[in-house]
C-alpha positions as CSV (number, residue, x, y, z in Angstrom):
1,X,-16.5,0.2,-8.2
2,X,-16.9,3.2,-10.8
3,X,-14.0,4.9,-12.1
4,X,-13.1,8.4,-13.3
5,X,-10.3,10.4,-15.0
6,X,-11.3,14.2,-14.5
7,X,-7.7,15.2,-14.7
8,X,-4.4,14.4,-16.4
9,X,-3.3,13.3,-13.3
10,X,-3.4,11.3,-11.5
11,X,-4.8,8.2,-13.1
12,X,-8.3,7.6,-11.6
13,X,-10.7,9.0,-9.2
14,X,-12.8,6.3,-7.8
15,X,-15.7,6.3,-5.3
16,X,-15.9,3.4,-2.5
17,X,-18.6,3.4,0.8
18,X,-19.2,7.3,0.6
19,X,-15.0,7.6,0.6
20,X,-13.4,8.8,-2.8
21,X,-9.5,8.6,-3.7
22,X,-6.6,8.4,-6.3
23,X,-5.0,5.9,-7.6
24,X,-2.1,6.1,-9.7
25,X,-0.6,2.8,-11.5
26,X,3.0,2.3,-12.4
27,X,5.1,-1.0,-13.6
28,X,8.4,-2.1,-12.6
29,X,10.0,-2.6,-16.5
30,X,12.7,-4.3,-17.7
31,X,16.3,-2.4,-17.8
32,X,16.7,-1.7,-21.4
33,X,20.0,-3.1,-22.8
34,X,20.6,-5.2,-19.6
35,X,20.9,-8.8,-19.2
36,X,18.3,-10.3,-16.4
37,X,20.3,-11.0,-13.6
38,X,19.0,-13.3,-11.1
39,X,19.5,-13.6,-7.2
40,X,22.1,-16.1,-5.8
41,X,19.7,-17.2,-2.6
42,X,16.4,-16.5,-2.0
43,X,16.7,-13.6,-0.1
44,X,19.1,-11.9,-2.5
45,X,16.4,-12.8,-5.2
46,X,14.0,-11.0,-3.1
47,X,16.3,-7.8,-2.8
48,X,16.5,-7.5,-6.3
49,X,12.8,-7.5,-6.5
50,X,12.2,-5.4,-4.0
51,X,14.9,-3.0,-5.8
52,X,12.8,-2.9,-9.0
53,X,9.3,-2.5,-7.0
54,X,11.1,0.1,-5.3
55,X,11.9,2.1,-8.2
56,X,9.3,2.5,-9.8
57,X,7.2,3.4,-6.5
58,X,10.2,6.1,-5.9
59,X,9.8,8.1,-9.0
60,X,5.6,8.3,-8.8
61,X,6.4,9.7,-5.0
62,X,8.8,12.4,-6.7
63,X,5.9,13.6,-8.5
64,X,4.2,14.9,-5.2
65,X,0.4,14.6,-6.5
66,X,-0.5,15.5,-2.9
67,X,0.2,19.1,-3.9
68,X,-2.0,19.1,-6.9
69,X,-5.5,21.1,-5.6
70,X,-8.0,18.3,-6.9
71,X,-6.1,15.8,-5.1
72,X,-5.1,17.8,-1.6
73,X,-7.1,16.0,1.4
74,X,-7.7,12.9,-0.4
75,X,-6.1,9.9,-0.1
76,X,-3.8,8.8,-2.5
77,X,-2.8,5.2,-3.6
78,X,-0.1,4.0,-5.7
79,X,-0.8,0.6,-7.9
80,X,2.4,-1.0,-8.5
81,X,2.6,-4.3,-11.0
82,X,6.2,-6.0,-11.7
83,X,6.8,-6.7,-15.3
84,X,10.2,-6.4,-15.4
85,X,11.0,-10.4,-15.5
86,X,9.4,-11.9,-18.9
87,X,8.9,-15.6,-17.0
88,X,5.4,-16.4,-17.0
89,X,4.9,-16.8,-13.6
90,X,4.4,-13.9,-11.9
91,X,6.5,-13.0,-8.5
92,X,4.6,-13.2,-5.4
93,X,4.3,-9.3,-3.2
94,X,6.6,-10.8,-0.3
95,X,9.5,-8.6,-1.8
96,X,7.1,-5.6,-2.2
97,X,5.9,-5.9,1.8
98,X,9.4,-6.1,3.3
99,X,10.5,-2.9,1.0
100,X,7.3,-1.1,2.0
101,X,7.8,-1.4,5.8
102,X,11.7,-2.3,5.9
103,X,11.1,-5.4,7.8
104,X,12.1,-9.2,8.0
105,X,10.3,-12.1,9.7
106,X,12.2,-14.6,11.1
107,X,10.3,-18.2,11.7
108,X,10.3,-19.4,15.6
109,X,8.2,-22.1,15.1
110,X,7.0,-25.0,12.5
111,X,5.6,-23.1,9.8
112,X,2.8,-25.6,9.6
113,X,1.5,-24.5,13.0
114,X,-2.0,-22.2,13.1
115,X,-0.6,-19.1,15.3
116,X,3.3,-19.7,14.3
117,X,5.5,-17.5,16.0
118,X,8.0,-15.5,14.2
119,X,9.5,-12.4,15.1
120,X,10.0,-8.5,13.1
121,X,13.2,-7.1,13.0
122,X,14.2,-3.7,11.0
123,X,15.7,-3.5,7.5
124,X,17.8,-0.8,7.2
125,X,18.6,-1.6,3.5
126,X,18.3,-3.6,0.2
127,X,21.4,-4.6,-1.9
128,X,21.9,-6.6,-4.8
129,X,24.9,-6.4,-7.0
130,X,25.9,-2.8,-6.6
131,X,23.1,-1.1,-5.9
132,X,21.8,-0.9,-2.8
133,X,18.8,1.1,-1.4
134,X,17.2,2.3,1.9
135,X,14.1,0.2,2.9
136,X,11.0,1.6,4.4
137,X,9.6,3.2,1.6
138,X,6.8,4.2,3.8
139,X,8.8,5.9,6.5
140,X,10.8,7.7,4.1
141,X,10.1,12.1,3.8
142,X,6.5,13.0,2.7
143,X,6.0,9.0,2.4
144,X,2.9,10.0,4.7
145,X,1.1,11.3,1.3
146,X,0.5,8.3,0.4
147,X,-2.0,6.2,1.8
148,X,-1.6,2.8,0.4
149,X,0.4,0.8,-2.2
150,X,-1.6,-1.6,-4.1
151,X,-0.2,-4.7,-5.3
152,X,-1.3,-7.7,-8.3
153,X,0.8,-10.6,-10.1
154,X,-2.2,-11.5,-12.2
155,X,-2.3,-8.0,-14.6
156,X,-1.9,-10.8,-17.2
157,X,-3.4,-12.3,-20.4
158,X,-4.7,-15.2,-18.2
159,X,-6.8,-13.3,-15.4
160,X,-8.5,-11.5,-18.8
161,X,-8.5,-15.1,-20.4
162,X,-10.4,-16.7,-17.3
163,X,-12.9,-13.5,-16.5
164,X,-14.2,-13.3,-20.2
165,X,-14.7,-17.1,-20.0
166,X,-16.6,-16.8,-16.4
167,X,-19.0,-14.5,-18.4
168,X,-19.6,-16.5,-21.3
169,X,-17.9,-14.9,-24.2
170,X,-16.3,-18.1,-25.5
171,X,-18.8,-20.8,-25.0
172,X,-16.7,-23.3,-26.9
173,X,-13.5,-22.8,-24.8
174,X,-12.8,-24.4,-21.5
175,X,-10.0,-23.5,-19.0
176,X,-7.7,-25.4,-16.3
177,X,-6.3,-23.0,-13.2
178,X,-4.3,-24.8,-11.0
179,X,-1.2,-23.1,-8.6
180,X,-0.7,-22.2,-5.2
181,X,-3.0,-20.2,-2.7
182,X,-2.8,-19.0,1.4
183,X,-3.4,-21.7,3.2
184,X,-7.2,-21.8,5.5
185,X,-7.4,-18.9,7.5
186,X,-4.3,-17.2,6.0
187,X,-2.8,-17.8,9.4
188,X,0.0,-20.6,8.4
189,X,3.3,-19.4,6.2
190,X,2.6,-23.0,4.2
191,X,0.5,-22.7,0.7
192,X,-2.5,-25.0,-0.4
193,X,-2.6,-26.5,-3.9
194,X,-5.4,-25.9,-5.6
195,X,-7.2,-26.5,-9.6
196,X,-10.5,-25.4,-10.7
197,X,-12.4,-25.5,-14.2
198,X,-12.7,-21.7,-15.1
199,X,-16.8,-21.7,-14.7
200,X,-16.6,-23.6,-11.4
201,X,-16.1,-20.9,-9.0
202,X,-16.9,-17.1,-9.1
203,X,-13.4,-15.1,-9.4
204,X,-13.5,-11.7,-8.6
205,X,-11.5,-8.9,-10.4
206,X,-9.8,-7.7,-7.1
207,X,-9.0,-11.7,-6.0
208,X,-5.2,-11.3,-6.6
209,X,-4.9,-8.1,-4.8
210,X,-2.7,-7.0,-2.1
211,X,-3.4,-3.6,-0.4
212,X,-0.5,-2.7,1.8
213,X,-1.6,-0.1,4.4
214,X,0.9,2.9,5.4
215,X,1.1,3.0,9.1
216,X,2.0,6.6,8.8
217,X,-0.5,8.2,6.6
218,X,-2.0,11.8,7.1
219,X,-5.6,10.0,4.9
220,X,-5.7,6.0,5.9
221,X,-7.7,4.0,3.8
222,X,-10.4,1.5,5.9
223,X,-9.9,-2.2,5.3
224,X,-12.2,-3.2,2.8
225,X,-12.0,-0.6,0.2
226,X,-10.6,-2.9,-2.1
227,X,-13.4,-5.4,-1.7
228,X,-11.9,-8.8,-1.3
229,X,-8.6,-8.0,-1.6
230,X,-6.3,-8.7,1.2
231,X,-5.3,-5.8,3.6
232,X,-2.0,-5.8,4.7
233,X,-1.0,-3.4,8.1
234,X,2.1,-2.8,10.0
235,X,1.1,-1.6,13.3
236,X,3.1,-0.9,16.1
237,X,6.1,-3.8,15.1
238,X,3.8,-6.9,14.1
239,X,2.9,-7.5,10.6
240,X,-0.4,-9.3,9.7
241,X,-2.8,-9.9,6.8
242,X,-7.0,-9.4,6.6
243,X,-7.6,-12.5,4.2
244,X,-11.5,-12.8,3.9
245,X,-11.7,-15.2,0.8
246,X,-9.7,-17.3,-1.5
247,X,-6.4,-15.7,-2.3
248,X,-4.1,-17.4,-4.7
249,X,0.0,-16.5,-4.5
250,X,0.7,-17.9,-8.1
251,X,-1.3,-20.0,-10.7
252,X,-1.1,-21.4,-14.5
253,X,-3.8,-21.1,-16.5
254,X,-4.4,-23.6,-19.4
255,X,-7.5,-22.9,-21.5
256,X,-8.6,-25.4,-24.6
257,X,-11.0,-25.0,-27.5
258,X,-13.1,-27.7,-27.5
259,X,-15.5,-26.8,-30.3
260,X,-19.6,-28.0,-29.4
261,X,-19.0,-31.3,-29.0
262,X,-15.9,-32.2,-27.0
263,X,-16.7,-29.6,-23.6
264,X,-17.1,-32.4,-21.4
265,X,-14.7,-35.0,-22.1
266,X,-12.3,-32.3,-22.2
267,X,-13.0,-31.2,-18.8
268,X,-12.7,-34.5,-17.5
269,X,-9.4,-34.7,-19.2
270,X,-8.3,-31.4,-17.5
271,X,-9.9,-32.4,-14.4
272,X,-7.4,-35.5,-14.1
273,X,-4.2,-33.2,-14.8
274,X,-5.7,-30.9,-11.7
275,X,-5.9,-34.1,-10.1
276,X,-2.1,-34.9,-11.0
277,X,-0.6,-31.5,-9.6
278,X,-2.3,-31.9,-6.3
279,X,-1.3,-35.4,-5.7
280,X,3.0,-34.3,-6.7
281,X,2.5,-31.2,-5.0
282,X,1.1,-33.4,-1.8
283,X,3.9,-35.7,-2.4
284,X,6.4,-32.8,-2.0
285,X,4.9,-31.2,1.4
286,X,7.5,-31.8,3.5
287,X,10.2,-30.7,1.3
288,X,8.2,-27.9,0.7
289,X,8.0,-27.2,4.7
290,X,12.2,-27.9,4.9
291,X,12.5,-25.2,2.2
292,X,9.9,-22.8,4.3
293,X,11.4,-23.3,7.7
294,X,15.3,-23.2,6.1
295,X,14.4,-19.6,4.3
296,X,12.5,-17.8,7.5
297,X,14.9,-19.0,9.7
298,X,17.9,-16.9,8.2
């Protein structure tokens, strides 16, 4: 995918299967002179990052690049990432998706079934502390200019740190990945561990990505633009994601110099810790079901 910037703004132009489109990328920052505040449950935790999402997706839509006359008739995306929390793991999109469409799924079955029921109810709002915010960004006024919001937790040192290694550029370094990913199918709400020795897979640029659709835009983007990426769509009160590869939700990355003559005892020393976080995380599968089930069921 080729990439242009033939005006100020917005950020890029880029071509995809004979369709061209605009993308322009924001952050949600931390509030200058603010202490970090965190959630008290996890759904207040995911208000408050829905709230800072949220605000920095407002402001881009207050700019009304729609009326510019290179970007009229075009779709237009907004690329959101969330910096505002320095921890090094990265928040998942799940707060982004329930701003975006204003909706909450409740669990009506074991979350370890293929084909779990749950069911969509409306969000009129977001709150945390004294703020408090409509959701439904994409139903809000001239929302309908915008034909997707893009999502990625893995803007990060690491994803550069594993993709320079994948091509070869440090031949003397090797790197561990290990975290959490959707589980076969993407059809069950519980995640698979998973490791991998950078080098042992292929990982593509777009693998982290989430490309939440707008149900109500005047130029809709087709599933697939974004390559592997997953599609996310709201359509007609159900809520479902296109997974068509490996998709991790959050992951560490470890790498290790290892000079010319240690590379393979090193791996195997790396391999054995990836061994070690599947076998705990294993070990904790029902306690991580009770969590799953006690959250979705609220």
């Amino acid at each position: 995918m080729n990439l242009s910037q033939p005006h100020d703004r917005p950020d890029y132009l880029l071509p995809r299967n004979g369709l061209k489109f605009w993308v322009e990328a924001t952050t949600a920052n931390p509030t200058q002179n603010a202490k970090l505040e965190i959630g008290e449950d996890h759904w207040s935790e995911q208000d408050r990052i829905g709230l800072k999402l949220g605000s920095a997706l407002y402001s881009r839509l207050q700019k009304r690049y729609w009326e510019l006359p290179h970007v009229a008739g075009l779709p237009l995306v907004f690329a959101v990432a969330d910096f505002h929390d320095p921890h090094p793991v990265r928040n998942t999109s799940a707060p982004l998706g329930r701003y975006l469409y204003g909706m909450h799924v409740t669990l009506l079955s074991d979350p370890r079934e293929r084909g779990y029921e749950y069911e969509v109810r409306k969000l009129d709002q977001l709150s945390f502390g004294s703020k408090t915010v409509p959701a439904g960004y994409f139903f809000q006024p001239e929302a309908e200019n915008i034909s997707a919001v893009v999502f990625s937790n893995a803007g990060t040192v690491s994803k550069f740190t594993r993709m320079g290694l994948q091509a070869g550029l440090d031949p003397e370094t090797t790197a561990l990945r290990y975290g959490l990913a959707y589980g076969s199918g993407g059809d069950t709400l519980v995640p698979e561990a998973f490791y991998y020795l950078v080098g042992d897979r292929v990982e593509s640029w777009e693998e982290e990505l989430h490309v939440y659709h707008n149900p109500n835009a005047e130029h809709p983007l087709p599933d697939g633009t974004f390559g592997n990426a997953i599609d996310i769509r709201f359509d007609n009160g159900d809520y479902y994601h296109i997974l068509k590869s490996f998709h991790p939700l959050s992951s560490m990355t470890f790498p290790v110099y290892t000079g010319k003559d240690k590379r393979k005892q090193t791996q195997g020393k790396l391999r054995r810790i990836g061994d070690q976080f599947l076998e705990k995380t294993r070990s904790q599968k029902e306690e991580i079901i009770a969590k799953i089930r006690d959250m979705y069921q609220k």
